[in-house]
N, C-alpha and C positions, 0 to 999 in steps of 0.2 A: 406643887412647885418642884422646878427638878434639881437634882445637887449642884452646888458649884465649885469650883477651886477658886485660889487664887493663884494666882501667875505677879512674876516681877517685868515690868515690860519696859523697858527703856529706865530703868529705876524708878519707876512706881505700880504700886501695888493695885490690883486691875481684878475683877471678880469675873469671873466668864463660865458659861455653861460647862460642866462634866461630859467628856463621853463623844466632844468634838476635835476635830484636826488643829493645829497651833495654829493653820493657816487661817482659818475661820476665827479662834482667839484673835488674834490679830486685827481682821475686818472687823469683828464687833466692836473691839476697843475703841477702832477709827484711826490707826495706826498707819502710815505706810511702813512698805518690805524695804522699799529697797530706792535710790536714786540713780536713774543714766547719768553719764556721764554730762550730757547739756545738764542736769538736776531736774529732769521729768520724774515724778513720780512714779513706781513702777508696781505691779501687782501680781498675784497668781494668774498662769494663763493656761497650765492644761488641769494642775486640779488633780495628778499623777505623778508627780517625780522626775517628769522629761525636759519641761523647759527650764527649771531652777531658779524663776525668778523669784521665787519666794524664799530664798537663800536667807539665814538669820544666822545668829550666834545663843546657842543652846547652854544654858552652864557651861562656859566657857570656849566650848566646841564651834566654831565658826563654820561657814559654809555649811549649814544645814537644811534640808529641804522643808521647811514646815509642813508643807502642806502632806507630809509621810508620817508627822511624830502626834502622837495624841498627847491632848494638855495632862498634866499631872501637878497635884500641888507642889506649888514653892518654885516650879521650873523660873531659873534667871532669864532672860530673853531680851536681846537687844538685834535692834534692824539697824537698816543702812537707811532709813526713813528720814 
């Protein structure tokens, strides 16, 4: 079995594999990133740091690219979801 943290994710507590991207914590959880403007649901789209759809708030830190930061226990995390 492999290790997990736990992440805070929109204010609750969410178990997710070690050793993956926040963007990825996220999709497991079944989370969305973010909402257009209509309120379409929106997601990662290159998976690199370029298109910034996966923009969240990191312990406090807003406009973070997730799919750049690796999980770490206790990280706070809240979407535009």
């Amino acid at each position: 079995m492999s290790a997990r943290v736990q992440i805070t994710l929109n204010g609750a507590v969410v178990e997710v594999p070690d050793g993956i991207s926040l963007a990825a914590a996220i999709a497991h959880a079944g989370q969305a990133f973010r909402r257009s403007i209509g309120g379409d649901r929106r997601a990662p789209f290159c998976g690199m740091g370029v298109c910034f759809e996966c923009r969240v708030c990191i312990d406090g830190m807003e406009h973070q690219r997730s799919c750049m930061v690796m999980v770490r226990e206790g990280m706070q995390v809240h979407t535009d979801g």
